[in-house]
C-alpha positions in Angstrom: -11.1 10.4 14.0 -9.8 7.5 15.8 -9.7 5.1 13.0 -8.1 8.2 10.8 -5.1 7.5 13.1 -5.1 3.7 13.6 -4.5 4.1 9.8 -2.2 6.2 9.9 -0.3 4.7 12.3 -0.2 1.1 10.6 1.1 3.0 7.5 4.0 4.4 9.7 4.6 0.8 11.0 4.8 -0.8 7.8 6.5 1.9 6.1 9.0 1.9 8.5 9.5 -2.1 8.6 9.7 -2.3 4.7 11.6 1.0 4.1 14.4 -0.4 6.6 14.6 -3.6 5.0 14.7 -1.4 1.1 17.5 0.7 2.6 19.6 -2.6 2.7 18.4 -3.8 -0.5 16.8 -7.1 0.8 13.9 -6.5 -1.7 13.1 -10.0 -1.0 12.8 -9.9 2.4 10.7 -7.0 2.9 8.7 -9.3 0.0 8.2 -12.2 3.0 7.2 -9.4 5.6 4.8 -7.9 3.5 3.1 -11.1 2.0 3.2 -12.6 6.2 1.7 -9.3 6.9 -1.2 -9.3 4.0 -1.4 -13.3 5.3 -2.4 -12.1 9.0 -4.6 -9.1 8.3 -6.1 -9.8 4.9 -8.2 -6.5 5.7 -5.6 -4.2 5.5 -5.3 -2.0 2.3 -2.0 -0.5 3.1 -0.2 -3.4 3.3 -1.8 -5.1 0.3 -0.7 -1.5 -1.7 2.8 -1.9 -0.6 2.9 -5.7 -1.5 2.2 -4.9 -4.9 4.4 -1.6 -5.2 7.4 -4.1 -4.1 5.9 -6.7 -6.3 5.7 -4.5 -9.0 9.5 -3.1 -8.2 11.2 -6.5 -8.6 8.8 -7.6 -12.0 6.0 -9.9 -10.3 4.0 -8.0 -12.9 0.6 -10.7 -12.5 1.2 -11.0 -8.4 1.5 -7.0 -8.1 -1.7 -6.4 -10.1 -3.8 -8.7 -8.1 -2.1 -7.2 -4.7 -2.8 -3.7 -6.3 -6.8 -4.6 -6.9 -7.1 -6.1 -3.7 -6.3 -2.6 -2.1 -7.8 -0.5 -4.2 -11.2 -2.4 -3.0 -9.8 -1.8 0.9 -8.3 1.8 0.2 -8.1 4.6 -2.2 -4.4 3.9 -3.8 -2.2 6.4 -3.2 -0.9 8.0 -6.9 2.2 5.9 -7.0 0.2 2.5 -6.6 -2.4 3.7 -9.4 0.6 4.7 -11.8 2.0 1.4 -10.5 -1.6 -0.4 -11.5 -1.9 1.2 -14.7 1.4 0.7 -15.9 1.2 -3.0 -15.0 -1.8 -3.6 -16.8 -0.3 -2.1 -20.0 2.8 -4.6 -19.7 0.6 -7.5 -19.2 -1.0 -6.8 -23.0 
């Protein structure tokens, strides 16, 4: 139970962070504070899943496919990073 919310309290954090920084459309930065984030805890799922939903977003097609695998072995991806995945891998053909 205790981890349950540790989780789900890092998602809130980095949700938060990144969806301010969206809001003002400084894709780029929330880009350096998610890649400094995945830099300091290389463990953590979440943040890998939203590094490649925002690499993804802004066409780092190769970049967001490797952030996308590297959560998916860390976490279950969430349905809009697996669309995100799939659809990635199809443009890389």
């Amino acid at each position: 139970m205790q981890k349950e919310s540790t989780v789900e309290s890092e998602r809130t954090e980095l949700l938060s962070n990144v969806a301010e920084l969206m809001c003002t459309n400084r894709w780029d930065v929330a880009l350096q504070v998610i890649v400094g984030i995945t830099q300091e805890r290389p463990d953590s799922g979440l943040a890998w899943e939203l590094r490649g939903l925002l690499e993804s977003h802004l066409g780092f097609v190769s970049a967001a496919v490797s952030s996308l695998e590297q959560a998916s072995l860390l976490v279950p991806l969430q349905p809009l990073a697996s669309r995100c995945l799939a659809l990635d891998y199809i443009s890389q053909d």
